[in-house]
N, C-alpha and C positions, 0 to 999 in steps of 0.2 A: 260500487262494483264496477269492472271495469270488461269492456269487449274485448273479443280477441281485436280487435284492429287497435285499442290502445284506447277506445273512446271511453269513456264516464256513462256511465248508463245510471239512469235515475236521478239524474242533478242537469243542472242547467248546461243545453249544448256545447259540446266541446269538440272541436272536428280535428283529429290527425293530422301533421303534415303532414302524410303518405294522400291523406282526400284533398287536403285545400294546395299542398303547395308550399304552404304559409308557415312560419313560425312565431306562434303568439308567448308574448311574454305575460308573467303570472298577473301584472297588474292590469292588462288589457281588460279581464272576466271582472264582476263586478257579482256580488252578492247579491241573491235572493229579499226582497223584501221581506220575507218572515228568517232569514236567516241572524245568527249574530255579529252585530250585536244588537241588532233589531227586534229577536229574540226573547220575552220575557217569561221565565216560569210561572211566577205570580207577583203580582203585586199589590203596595199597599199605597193609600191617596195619601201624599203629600201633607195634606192637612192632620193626618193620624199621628202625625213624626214630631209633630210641633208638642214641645213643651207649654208648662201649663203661664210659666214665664211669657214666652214669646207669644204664646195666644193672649194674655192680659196685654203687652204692649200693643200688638194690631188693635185691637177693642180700642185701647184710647186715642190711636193715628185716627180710627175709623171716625169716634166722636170728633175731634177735634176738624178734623178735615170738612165735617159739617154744618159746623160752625164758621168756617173761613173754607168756601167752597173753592179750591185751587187743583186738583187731581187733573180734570182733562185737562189738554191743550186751550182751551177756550180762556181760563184761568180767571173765570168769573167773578172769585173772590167775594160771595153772598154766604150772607148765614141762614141757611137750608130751612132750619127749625121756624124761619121768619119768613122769607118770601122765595122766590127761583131766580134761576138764572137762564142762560140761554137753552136751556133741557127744556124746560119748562115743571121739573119735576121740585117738590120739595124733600121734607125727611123722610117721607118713604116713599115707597117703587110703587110705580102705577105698571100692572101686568094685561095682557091683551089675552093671552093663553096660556093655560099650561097644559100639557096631555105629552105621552109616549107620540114622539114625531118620525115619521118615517121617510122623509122628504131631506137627509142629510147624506154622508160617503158612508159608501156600505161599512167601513172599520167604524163605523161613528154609530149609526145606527142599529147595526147586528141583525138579529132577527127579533127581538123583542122590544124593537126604537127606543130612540134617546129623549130622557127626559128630559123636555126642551121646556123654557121659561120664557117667553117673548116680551120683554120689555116694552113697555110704551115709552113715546120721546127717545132721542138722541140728541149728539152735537154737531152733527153735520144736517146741511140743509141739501143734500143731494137731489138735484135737480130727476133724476131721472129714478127714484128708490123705488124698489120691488113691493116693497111693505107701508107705503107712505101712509094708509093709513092706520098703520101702527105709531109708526117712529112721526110722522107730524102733525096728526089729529089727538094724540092723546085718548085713545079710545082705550079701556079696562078699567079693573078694580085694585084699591090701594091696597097696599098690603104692608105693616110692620116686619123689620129681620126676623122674628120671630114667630109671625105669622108664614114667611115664607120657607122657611126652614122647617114647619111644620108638612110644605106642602112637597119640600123635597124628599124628607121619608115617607110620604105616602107614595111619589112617583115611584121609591126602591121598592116599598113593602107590596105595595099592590098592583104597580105597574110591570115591577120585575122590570124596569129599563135595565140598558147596561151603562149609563153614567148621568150624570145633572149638566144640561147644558144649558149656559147662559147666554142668552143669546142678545147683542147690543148692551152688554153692561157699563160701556165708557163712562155713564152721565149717572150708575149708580154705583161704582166700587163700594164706598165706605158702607151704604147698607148691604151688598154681597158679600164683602168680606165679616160684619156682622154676621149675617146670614147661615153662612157656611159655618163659623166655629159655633152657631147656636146649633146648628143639624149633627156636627160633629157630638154635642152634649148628648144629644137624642137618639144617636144611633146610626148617623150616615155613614155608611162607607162603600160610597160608590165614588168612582174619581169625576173630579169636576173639570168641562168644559166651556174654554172660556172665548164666546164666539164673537168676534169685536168688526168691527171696519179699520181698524190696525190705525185709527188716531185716540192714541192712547199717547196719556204723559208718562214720562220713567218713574214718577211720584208714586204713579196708581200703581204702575206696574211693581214698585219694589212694596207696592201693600198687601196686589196677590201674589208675591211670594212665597212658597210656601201654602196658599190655598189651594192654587190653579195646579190641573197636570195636566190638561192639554191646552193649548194656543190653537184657536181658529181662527188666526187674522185674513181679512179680506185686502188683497193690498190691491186699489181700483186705479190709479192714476199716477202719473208720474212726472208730468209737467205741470210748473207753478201756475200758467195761464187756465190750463184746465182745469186743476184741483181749484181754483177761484170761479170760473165760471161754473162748472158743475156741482160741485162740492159745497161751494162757499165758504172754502178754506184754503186762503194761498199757501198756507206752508204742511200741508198734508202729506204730500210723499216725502219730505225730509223728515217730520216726525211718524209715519208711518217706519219709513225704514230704521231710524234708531229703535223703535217699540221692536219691528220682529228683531231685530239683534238681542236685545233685550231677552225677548220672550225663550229664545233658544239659547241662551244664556244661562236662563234657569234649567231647563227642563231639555232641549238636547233635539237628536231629530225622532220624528217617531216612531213610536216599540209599540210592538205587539205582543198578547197572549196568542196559545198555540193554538185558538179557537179563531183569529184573524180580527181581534176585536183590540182596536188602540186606547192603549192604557196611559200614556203620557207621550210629552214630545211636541213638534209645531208642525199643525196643515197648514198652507199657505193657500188661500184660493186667490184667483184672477179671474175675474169676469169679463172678459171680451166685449170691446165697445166697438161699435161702428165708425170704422177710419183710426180708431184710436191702436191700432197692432203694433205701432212705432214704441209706443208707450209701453204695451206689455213686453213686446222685446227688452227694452230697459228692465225692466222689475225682474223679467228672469235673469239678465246678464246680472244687476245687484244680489239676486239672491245666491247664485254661483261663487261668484267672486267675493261677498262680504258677512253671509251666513253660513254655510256649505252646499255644498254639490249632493250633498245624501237629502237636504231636505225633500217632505212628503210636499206637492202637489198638485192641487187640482184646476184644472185650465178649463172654464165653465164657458158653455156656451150659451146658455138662457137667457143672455139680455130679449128684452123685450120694450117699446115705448112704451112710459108710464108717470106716472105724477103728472108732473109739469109736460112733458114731449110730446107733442104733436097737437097742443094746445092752442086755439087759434091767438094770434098773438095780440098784443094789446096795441091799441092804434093812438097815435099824437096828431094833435094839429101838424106837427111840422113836418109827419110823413106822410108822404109822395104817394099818391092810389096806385095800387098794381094796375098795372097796363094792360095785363091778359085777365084782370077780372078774379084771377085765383086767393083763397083765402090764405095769407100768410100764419105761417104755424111757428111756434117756439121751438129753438133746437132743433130748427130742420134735420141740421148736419147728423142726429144720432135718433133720427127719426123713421127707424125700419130695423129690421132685425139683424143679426149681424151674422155675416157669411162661411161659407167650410173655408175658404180660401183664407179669409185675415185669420179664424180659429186655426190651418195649418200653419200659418206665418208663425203665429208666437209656440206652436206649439214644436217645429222645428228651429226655432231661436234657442227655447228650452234644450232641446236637446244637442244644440252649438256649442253650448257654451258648458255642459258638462250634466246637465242635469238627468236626471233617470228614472227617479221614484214619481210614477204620475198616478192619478186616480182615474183609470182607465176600467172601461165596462167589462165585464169578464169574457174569454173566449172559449167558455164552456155553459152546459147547462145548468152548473150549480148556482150557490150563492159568490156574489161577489164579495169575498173576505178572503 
């Protein structure tokens, strides 16, 4: 509908030149995030599409792959069924949690949370991890693909989640992608979310294809010095960024039903480090320039020191006693929390370079969806 002055009423601002002066051209406005093609009436999960063909071939990548462990970046190349590799996991998933989570982006979690899977172990030795004593103590209980798949239609049936999110599956593809087409036998059909730290191989990634319909890559670092010292992965941001190409390759940017709940597509998260905002600058300038500009995400501010950080540090014969007496710590440098000002930097970098779609807190009292 439109005002007598010429304005758009009930859509996103649109001001007259008679008010601004200005004459905007039609590509300057930019689409509504639940608009199309953003837009979804309904939908159905990716893994429902799959023929009965192509679901037997994944089943045998997935055996095979565990056999000759090669899917992450690490590229271990151990036979699972016999001992581990640098995960530290064998043929099946060692899980820490499972329950309806409510601690995800409101599109993810809705009002009824996302059925989240919290893996134990990973392939990164991230100096600084939120979860470390998930991903580096190995703390849960194992579970077979079929035992877990059991525990996915129970999150649907009884939890009423709105999706299955997996959360650090790098270091288990082959039993998740089992997994999923045993759940699929049994009755899932909820779309699955595939929550990673974005050092994923293209190997893995072409196994969930076709399983996965959302990508929750975390893309953390972007210099080789850093990804090695934090990480303990020098070549993390270059396999990080071929994975999210990858992943928006399949699946696209993300779409929503008209109830504000994302049903497929790639979130990109960034976690803001201390001193490290150069870095995220780069990952948004990449994801502008080499994914799209519509990409969904979200620029997190929750760092916090933990695992390793602020650890007192470990002393050698050959080092020199502090002079003032103070206990020297590990990681000084990302040793405090991290500020609005570097969280403004990258989040104005973002939006430099073209980007739009952020996971911003709502600016009303409802829900944010």
């Amino acid at each position: 509908m439109l005002s007598s002055s010429g304005v758009r009423v009930g859509s996103r601002a649109v001001f007259s030149p008679l008010i601004t002066g200005l004459i905007r051209k039609p590509s300057d406005f930019r689409a509504l995030h639940l608009a199309p093609p953003f837009l979804l009436d309904d939908y159905i999960p990716r893994y429902q599409l799959l023929s009965e063909v192509e679901a037997s071939k994944k089943r045998s990548l997935a055996y095979a792959h565990l056999r000759n462990c090669n899917l992450c970046p690490r590229l271990c190349g151990v036979n699972r069924y016999e001992t581990t590799g640098m995960c530290l996991i064998g043929e099946n998933v060692k899980v820490n949690v499972i329950a309806p989570h409510f601690g995800e982006e409101p599109c993810i979690q809705g009002h009824n949370g996302s059925g989240s899977v919290f893996f134990s172990g990973c392939n990164l030795r991230c100096t600084f991890c939120q979860n470390h004593d998930i991903a580096h103590q190995r703390n849960g209980f194992d579970l077979t693909p079929e035992e877990l798949a059991q525990w996915y239609v129970k999150l649907q049936d009884v939890g009423h989640v709105h999706n299955i999110n997996l959360i650090t599956p790098e270091h288990v593809v082959p039993q998740v992608a089992l997994s999923i087409l045993h759940a699929r036998d049994l009755g899932l059909k909820l779309p699955i979310v595939y929550n990673t730290s974005a050092f994923d191989s293209l190997a893995s990634l072409e196994l969930m294809d076709g399983l996965v319909d959302i990508y929750l890559p975390d893309f953390k670092v972007w210099n080789k010095a850093t990804s090695q010292r934090l990480l303990k992965a020098e070549d993390y941001a270059s396999t990080a960024a071929e994975s999210v190409k990858a992943m928006h390759a399949q699946v696209g940017d993300l779409c929503f039903t008209g109830d504000g709940i994302a049903k497929k597509g790639v979130l990109v998260r960034h976690l803001v480090m201390p001193g490290k905002e150069a870095e995220g600058e780069q990952i948004m300038k990449f994801l502008a320039e080499n994914v799209s500009r519509d990409i969904f995400v979200n620029i997190m501010e929750q760092y916090r020191p933990d695992a390793h950080v602020g650890k007192p540090k470990r002393k050698t014969k050959k080092e020199p006693a502090n002079q003032q007496g103070e206990e020297e710590v590990r990681y000084a440098d990302i040793n405090r929390p991290v500020t609005k000002e570097e969280i403004s930097t990258v989040r104005k970098a973002a939006e430099a370079v073209g980007l739009w779609r952020f996971c911003d807190p709502p600016r009303h009292d409802g829900f944010a969806i």
